[in-house]
N, C-alpha and C positions, 0 to 999 in steps of 0.2 A: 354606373348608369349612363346612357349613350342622350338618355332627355333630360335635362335641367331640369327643376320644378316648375318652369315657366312653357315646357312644353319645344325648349330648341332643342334641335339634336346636335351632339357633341361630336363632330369624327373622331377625334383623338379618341376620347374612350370608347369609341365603336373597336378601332384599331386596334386598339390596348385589350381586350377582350379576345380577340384572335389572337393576337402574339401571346398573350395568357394559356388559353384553354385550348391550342390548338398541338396535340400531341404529335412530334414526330413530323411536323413542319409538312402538312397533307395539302395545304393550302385551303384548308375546310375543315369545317368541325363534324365530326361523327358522332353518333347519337351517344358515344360513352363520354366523350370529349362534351355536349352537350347537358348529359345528366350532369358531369363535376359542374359545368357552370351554374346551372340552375341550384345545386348545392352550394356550390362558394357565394351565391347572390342573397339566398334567401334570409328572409327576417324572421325573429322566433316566431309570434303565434299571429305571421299573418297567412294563414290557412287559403285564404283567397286570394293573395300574391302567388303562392305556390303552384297553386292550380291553373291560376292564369299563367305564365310564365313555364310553364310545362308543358300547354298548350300552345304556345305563341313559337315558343321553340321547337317543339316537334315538329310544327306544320312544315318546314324547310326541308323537312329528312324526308318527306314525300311516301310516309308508310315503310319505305323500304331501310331495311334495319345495317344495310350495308352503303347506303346513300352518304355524300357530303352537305354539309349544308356550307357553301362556296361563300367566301368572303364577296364578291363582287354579287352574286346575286341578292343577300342578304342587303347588301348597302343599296341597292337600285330598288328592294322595295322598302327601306326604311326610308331615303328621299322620297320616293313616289307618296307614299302616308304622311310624309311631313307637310 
């Protein structure tokens, strides 16, 4: 998780998430690189984390099914919301 329970955000585990789920060292996560994430994050029966969280991650990929979603843009709007 990149937010504590208290609502900080964490860069280490921002960055730890990239070097995770980012295949093949693209400098960005692509939307298959993106589904495993949303898979290795999710909790059993929280149905509305899933969905949110599918949603929050897609938005990066900008529709287009061959887009990156860029470490550095990601972190400039996860500051920006904090």
């Amino acid at each position: 998780m990149t937010y504590d329970n208290e609502g900080r955000f964490r860069p280490q585990n921002f960055e730890d998430i990239f070097a995770k789920y980012d295949s093949g060292d693209k400098g960005g996560l692509d939307i298959w690189d993106l589904l495993r994430f949303w898979k290795g994050q999710r909790m059993v029966f929280d149905f509305f984390g899933w969905s949110a969280t599918l949603l929050e991650c897609g938005y990066p990929v900008r529709q287009e099914f061959h887009a990156l979603a860029i470490l550095s843009e990601i972190r400039s709007i996860a500051l920006h919301n904090h």
